[in-house]
FIBABA-541781 format. One line per field, with one value per residue (C-alpha): residue number from 0; residue in three letters; x, y, z. Coordinates in pm, whole numbers, always signed. Example, Ala and Ser with C-alpha at 12.3 -4.5 7.8 and 13.67 -1.06 7.14 Angstrom:
# residues 2
resi: [0 | 1]
resn: [ala | ser]
x: [+1230 | +1367]
y: [-450 | -106]
z: [+780 | +714]
# end
This chain:
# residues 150
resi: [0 | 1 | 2 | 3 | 4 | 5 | 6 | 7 | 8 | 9 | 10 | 11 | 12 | 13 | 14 | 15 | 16 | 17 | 18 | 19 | 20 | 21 | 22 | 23 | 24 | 25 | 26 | 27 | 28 | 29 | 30 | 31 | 32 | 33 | 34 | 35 | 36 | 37 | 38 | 39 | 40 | 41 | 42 | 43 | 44 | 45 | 46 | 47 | 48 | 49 | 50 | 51 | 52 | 53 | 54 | 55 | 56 | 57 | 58 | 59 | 60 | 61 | 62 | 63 | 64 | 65 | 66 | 67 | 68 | 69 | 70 | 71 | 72 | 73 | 74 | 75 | 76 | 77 | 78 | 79 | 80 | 81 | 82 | 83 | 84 | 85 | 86 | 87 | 88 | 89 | 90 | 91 | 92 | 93 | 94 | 95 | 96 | 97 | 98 | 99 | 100 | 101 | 102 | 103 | 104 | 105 | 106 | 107 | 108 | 109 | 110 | 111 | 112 | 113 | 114 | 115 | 116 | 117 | 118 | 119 | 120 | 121 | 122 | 123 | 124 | 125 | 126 | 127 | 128 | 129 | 130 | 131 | 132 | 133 | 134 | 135 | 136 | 137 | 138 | 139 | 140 | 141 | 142 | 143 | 144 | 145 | 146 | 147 | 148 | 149]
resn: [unk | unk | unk | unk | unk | unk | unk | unk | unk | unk | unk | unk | unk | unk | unk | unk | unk | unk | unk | unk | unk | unk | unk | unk | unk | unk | unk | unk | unk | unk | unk | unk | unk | unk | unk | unk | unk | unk | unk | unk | unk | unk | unk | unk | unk | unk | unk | unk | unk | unk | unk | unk | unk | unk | unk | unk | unk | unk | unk | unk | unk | unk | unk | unk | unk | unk | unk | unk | unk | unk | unk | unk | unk | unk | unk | unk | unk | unk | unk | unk | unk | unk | unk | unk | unk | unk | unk | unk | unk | unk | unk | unk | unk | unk | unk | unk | unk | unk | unk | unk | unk | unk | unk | unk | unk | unk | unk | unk | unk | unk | unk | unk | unk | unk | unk | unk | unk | unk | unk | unk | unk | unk | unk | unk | unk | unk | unk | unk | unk | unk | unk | unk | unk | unk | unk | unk | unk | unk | unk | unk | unk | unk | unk | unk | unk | unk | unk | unk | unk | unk]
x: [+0 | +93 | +164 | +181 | +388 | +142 | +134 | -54 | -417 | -418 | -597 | -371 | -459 | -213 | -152 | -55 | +253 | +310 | +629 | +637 | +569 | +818 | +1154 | +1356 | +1649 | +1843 | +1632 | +1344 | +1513 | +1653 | +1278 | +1165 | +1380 | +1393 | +1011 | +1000 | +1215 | +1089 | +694 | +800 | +968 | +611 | +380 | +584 | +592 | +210 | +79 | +221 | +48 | -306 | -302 | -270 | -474 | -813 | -790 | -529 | -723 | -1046 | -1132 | -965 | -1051 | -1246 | -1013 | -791 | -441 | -319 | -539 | -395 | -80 | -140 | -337 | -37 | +204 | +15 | -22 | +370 | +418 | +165 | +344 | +643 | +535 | +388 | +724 | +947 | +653 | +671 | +1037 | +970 | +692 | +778 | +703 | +384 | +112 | -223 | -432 | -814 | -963 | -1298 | -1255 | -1196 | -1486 | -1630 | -1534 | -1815 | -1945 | -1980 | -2271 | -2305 | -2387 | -2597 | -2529 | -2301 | -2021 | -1683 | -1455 | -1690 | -1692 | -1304 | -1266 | -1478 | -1195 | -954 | -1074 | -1117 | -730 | -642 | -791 | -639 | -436 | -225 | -84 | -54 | +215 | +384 | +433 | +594 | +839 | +913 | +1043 | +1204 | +1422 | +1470 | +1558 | +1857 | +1961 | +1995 | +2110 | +2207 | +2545 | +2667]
y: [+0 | +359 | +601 | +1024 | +1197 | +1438 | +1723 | +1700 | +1775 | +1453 | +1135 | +804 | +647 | +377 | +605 | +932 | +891 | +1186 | +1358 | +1217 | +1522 | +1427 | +1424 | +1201 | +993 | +1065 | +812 | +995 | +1336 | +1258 | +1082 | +1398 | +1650 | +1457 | +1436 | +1791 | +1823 | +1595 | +1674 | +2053 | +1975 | +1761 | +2024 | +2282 | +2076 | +2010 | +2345 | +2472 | +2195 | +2244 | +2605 | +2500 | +2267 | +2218 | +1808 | +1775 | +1970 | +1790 | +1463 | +1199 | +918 | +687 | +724 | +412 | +422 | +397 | +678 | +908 | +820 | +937 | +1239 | +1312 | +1248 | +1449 | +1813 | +1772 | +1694 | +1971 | +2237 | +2182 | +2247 | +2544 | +2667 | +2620 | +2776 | +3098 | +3126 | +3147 | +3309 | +3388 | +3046 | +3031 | +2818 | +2961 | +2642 | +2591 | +2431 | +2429 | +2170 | +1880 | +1661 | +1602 | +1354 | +1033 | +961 | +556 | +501 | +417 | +92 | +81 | -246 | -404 | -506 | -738 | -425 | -202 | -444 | -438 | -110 | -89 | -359 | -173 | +177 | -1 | -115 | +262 | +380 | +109 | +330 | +42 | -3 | +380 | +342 | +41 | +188 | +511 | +282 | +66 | +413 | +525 | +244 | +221 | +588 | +538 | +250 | +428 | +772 | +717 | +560 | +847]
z: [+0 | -104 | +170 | +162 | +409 | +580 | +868 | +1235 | +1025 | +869 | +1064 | +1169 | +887 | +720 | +420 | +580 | +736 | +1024 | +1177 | +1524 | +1778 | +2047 | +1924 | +2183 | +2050 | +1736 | +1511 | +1571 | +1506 | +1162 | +1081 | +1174 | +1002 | +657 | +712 | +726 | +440 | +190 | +250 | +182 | -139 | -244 | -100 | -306 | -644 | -592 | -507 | -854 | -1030 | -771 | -907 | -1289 | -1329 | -1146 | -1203 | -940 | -719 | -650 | -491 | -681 | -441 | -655 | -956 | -1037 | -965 | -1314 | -1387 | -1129 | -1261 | -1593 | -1479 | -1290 | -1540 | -1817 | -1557 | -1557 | -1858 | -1973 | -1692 | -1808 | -2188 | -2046 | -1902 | -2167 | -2396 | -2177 | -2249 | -2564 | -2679 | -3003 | -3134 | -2963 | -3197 | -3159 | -3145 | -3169 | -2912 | -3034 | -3285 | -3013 | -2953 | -2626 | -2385 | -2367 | -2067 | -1902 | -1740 | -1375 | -1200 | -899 | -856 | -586 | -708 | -627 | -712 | -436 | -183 | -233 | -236 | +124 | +245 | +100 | +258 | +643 | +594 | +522 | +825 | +1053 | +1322 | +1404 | +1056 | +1055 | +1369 | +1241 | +910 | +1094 | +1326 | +1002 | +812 | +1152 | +1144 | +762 | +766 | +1052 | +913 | +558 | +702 | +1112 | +1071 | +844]
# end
């Protein structure tokens, strides 16, 4: 399972992985500080793309994971165009969006499915606080063993 390195707001949930608040010992203080560090550096990267594009913005919890992948991939991909199109505006290509067709819609299932009774299993798993603290001892230790010896 996929975690996210969060702040304080966040639940104990097995995804969101948390600085730890009391910093005693020197495994915990180098969790803490690369922590710190590394969620900046995300939170700084994602903001840009959060204010370009409104699709990285919303809810994207029932997407699938490849889909959020390429969603992600694509605002990069499309900010970094973006960029290197500033920097050079003279070539800029006036393009007409008009003339691309509309996205089709799927329809919707009411039914209960195998994949949504999986995805409820899935979803109590994510919110299982125990898992939450393992996973945060499991990276203190992987960190210090990586880093501590230095």
């Amino acid at each position: 399972m996929r975690y996210y390195l969060a702040d304080d707001i966040y639940p104990k949930w097995s995804t969101f992985v948390k600085t730890i608040p009391s910093l005693l010992g020197d495994k915990r203080k180098l969790f803490a500080k690369a922590h710190e560090a590394y969620r900046k550096d995300v939170e700084r990267a994602f903001g840009v793309l959060q204010a370009r594009f409104a699709i990285v913005h919303g809810p994207t919890r029932f997407f699938y994971h490849e889909t959020l992948q390429d969603i992600m991939k694509a605002c990069v991909i499309l900010h970094n165009m973006i960029i290197e199109d500033e920097r050079d505006e003279a070539k800029a290509i006036d393009f007409d969006y008009e003339q691309i067709d509309e996205i089709s819609c799927t329809p919707m299932s009411c039914e209960q499915t195998s994949e949504f009774t999986e995805f409820i299993q899935v979803h109590q798993r994510i919110r299982d606080k125990e898992v939450h603290s393992q996973l945060q001892r499991n990276l203190v230790e992987h960190l210090w063993q990586l880093q501590g010896e230095l």
